[in-house]
DRENFI-288392 format. One record per residue (C-alpha): residue number from 0; residue in one letter; x, y, z. Coordinates in nm, 4 decimals, always signed. Layout:
<drenkol nr="NUM" rest="A" px="X" py="Y" pz="Z"/>
...
END
This chain:
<drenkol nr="0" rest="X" px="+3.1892" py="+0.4071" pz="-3.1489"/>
<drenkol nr="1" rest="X" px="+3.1624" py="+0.1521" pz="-2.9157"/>
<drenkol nr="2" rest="X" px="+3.2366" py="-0.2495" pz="-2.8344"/>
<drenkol nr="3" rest="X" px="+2.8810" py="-0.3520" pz="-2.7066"/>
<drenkol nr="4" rest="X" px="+2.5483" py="-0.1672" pz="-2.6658"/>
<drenkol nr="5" rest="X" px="+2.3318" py="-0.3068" pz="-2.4172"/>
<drenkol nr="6" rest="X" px="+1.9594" py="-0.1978" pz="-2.5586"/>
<drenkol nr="7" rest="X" px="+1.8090" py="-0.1702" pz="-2.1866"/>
<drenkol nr="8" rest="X" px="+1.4135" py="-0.0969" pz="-2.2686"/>
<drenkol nr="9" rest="X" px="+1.2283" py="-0.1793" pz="-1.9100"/>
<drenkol nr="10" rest="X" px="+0.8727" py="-0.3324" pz="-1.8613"/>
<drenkol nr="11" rest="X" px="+0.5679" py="-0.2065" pz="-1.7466"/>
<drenkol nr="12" rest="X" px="+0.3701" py="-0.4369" pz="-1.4681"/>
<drenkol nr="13" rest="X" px="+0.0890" py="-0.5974" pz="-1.5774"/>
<drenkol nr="14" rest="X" px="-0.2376" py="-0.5280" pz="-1.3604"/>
<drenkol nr="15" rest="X" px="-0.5130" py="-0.5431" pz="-1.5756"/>
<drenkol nr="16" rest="X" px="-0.7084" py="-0.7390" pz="-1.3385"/>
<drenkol nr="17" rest="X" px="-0.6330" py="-0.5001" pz="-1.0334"/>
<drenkol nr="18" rest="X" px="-0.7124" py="-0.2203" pz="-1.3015"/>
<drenkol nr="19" rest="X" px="-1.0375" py="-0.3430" pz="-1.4477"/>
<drenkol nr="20" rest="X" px="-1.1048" py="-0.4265" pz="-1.0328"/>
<drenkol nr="21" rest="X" px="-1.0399" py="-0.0834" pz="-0.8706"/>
<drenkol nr="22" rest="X" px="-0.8672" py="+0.1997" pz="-1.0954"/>
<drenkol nr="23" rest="X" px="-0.7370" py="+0.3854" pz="-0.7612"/>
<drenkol nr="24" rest="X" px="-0.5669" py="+0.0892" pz="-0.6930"/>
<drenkol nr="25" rest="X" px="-0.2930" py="+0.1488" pz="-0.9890"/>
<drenkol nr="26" rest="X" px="-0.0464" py="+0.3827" pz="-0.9954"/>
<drenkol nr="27" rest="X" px="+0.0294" py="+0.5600" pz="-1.3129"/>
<drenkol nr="28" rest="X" px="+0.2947" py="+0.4188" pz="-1.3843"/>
<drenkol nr="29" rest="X" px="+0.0792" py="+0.1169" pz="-1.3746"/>
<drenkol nr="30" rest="X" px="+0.1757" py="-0.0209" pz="-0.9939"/>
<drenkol nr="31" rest="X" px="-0.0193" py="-0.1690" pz="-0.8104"/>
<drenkol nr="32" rest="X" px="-0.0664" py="-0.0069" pz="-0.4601"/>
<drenkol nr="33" rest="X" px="+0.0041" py="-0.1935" pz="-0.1476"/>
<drenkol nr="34" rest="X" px="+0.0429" py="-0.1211" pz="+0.2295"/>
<drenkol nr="35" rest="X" px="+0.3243" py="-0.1957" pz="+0.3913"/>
<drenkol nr="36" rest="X" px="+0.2112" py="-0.5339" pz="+0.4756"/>
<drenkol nr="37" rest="X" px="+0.1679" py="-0.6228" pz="+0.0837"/>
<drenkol nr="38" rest="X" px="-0.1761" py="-0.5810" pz="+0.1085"/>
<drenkol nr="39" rest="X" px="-0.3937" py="-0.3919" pz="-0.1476"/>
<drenkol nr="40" rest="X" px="-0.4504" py="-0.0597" pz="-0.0232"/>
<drenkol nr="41" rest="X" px="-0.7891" py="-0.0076" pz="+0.1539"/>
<drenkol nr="42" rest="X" px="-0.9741" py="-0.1398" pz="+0.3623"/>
<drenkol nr="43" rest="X" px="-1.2078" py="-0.3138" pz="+0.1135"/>
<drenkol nr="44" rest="X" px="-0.9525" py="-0.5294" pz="-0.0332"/>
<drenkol nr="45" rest="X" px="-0.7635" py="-0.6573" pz="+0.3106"/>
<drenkol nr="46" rest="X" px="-0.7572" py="-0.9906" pz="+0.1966"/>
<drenkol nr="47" rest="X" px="-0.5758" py="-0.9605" pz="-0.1684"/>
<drenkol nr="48" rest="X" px="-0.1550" py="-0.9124" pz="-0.2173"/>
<drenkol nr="49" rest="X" px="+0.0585" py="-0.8265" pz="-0.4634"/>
<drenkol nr="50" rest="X" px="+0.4386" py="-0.8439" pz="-0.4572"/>
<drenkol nr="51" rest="X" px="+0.7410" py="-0.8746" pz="-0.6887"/>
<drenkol nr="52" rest="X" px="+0.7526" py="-0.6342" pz="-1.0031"/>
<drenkol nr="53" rest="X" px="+0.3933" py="-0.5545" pz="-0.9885"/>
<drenkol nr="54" rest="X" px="+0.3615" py="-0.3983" pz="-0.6314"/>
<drenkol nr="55" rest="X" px="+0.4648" py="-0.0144" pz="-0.5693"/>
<drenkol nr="56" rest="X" px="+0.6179" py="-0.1429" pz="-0.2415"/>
<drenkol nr="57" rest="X" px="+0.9555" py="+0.0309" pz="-0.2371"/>
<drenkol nr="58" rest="X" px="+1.1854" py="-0.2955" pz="-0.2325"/>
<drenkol nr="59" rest="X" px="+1.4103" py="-0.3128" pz="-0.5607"/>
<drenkol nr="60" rest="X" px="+1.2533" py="-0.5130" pz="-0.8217"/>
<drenkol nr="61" rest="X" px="+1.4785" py="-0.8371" pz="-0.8378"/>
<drenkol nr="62" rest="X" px="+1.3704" py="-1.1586" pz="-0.8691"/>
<drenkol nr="63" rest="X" px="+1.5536" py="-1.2702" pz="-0.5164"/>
<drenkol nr="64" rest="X" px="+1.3074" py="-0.9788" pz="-0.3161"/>
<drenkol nr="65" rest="X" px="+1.0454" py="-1.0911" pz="-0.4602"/>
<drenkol nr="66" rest="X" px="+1.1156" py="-1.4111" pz="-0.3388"/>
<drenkol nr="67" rest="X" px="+1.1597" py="-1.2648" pz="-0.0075"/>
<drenkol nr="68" rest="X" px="+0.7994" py="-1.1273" pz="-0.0262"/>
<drenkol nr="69" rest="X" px="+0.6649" py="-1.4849" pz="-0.1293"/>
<drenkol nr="70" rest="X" px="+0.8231" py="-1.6309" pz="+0.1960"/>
<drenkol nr="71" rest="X" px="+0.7200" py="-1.3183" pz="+0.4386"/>
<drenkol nr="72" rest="X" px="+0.3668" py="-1.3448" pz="+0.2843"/>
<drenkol nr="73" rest="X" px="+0.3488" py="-1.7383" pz="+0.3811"/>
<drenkol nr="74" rest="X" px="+0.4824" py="-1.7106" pz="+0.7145"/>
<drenkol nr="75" rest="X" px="+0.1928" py="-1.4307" pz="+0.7527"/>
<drenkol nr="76" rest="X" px="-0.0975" py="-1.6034" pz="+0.5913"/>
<drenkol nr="77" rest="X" px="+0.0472" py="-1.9457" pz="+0.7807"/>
<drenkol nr="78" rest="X" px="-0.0185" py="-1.7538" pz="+1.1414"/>
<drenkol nr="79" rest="X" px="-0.2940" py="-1.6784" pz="+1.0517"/>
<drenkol nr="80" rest="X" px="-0.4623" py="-1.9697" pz="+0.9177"/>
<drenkol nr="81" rest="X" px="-0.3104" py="-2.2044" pz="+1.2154"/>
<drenkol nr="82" rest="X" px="-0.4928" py="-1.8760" pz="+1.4567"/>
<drenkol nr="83" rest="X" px="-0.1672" py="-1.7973" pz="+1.6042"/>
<drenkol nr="84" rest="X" px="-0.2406" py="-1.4249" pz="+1.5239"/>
<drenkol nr="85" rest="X" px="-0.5893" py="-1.2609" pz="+1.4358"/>
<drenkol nr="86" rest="X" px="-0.4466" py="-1.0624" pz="+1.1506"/>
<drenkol nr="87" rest="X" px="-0.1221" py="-0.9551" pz="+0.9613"/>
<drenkol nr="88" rest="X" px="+0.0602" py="-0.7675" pz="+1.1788"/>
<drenkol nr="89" rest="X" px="+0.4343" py="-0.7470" pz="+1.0303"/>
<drenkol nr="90" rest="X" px="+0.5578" py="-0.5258" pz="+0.7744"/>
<drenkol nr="91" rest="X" px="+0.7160" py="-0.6397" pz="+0.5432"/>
<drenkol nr="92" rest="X" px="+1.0711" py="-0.4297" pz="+0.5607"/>
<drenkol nr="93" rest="X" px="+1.2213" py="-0.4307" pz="+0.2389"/>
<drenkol nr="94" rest="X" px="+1.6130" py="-0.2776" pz="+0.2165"/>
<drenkol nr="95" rest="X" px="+1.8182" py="+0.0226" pz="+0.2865"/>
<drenkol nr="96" rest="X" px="+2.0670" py="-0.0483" pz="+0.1071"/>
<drenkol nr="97" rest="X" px="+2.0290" py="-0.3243" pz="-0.1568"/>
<drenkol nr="98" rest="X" px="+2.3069" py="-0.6321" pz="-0.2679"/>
<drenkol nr="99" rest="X" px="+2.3862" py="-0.6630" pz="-0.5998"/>
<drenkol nr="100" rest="X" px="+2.5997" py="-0.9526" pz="-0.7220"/>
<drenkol nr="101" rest="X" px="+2.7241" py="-0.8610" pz="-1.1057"/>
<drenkol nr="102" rest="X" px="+2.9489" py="-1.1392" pz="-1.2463"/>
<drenkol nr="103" rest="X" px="+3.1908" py="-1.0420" pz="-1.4942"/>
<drenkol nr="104" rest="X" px="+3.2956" py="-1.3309" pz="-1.7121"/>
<drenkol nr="105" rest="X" px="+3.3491" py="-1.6747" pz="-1.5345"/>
<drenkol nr="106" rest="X" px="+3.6274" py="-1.5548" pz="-1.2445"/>
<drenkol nr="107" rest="X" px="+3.5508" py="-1.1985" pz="-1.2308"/>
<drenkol nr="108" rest="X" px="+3.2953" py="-0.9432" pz="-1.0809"/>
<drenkol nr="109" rest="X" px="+3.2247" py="-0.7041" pz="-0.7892"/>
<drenkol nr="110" rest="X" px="+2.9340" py="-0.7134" pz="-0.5704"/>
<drenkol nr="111" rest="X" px="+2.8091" py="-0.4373" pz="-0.2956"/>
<drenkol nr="112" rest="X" px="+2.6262" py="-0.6240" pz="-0.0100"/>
<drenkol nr="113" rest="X" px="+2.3860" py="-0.4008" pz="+0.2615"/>
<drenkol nr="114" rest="X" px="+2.6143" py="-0.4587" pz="+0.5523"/>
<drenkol nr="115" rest="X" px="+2.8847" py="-0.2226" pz="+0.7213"/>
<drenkol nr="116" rest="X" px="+2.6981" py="+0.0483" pz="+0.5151"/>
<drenkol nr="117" rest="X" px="+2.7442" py="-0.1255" pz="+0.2065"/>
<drenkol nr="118" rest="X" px="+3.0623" py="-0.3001" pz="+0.1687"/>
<drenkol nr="119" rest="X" px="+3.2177" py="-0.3751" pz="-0.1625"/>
<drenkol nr="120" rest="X" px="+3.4025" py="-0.7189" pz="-0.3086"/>
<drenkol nr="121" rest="X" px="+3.5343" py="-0.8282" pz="-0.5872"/>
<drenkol nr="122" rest="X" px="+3.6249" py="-1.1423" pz="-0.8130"/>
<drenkol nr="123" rest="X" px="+3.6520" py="-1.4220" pz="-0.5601"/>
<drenkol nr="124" rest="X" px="+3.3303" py="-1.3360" pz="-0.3876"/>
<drenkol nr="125" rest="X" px="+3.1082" py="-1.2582" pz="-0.6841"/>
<drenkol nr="126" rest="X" px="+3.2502" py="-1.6209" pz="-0.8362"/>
<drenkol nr="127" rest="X" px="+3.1801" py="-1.8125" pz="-0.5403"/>
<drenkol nr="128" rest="X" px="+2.7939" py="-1.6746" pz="-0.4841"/>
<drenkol nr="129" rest="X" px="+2.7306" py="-1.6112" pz="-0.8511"/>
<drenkol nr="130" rest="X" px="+2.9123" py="-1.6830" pz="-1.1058"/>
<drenkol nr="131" rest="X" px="+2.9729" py="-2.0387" pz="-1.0975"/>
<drenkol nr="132" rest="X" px="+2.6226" py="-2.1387" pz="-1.2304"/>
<drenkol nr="133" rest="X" px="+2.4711" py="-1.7467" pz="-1.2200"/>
<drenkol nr="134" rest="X" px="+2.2321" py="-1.8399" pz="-0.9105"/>
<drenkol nr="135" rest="X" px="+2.0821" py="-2.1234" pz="-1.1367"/>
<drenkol nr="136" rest="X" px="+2.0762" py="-2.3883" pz="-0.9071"/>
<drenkol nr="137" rest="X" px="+1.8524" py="-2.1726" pz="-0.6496"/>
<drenkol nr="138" rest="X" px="+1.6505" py="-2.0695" pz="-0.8739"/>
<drenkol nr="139" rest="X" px="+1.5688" py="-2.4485" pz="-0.9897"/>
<drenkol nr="140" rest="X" px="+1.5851" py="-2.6171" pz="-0.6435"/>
<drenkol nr="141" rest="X" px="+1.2624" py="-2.3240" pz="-0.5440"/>
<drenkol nr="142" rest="X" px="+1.0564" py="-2.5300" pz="-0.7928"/>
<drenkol nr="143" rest="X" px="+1.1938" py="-2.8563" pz="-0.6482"/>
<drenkol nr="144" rest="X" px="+1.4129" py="-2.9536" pz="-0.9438"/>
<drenkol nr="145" rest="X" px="+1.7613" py="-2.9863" pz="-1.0178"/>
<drenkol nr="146" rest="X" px="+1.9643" py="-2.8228" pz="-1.3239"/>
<drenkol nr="147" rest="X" px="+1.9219" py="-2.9795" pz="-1.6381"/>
<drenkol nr="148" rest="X" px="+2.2756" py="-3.0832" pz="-1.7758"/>
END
């Protein structure tokens, strides 16, 4: 017997393309492999990324890394282009220890943030990063638009 069930079933990434491009390149849990630098893996396929929920790269899957691999992959493929380095040269780090920000209710939660070994904090924090409009606003000013009322 219980209050609430949360029915959790996952995903699997969708690579078709990488799949029906190069088999190796797909993990079996259906991955797609990159180098540390987001690149496919192998030389033949330098020029082609993957990040976010698709990539095996070991950086959680959350919608704010992969966000953090969009703007690491632009400032690489920017140097480039402009030929202010030859190739990419910086991998991309990912997290030791990750942050997560869970809201509970509209003036409650805890969230664990990578610093100091992964400190801990609770309601007033988690409201005044997250649960005020559940990182809503962010999300909509990254497209260049505001929250619909």
């Amino acid at each position: 017997e219980s209050d609430i069930q949360l029915l959790c079933g996952g995903f699997r990434p969708v690579a078709t393309l990488v799949q029906e491009m190069d088999p190796s390149l797909v993990t079996d849990q259906g991955f797609v492999k990159v180098n540390e630098k987001l690149q496919l893996e192998g030389s033949k396929y330098r020029s082609i990324f993957a990040l976010g929920d698709m990539c095996n790269h070991p950086t959680p899957k959350m919608a704010i890394w992969a966000g953090e691999q969009a703007s690491f992959l632009a400032g690489e493929l920017a140097a480039v282009i402009r030929k202010k380095q030859t190739d990419f040269i910086k991998p991309f780090a990912g997290v030791a220890i990750e942050a997560m920000i869970l809201p509970l209710g509209p003036s409650g939660g805890v969230s664990q943030l990578p610093m100091f070994g992964g400190i801990v904090l609770g309601n007033w924090f988690t409201w005044f990063i997250k649960s005020r409009d559940y990182l809503a606003g962010r999300i909509w000013a990254s497209i260049g638009a505001s929250v619909p009322n």
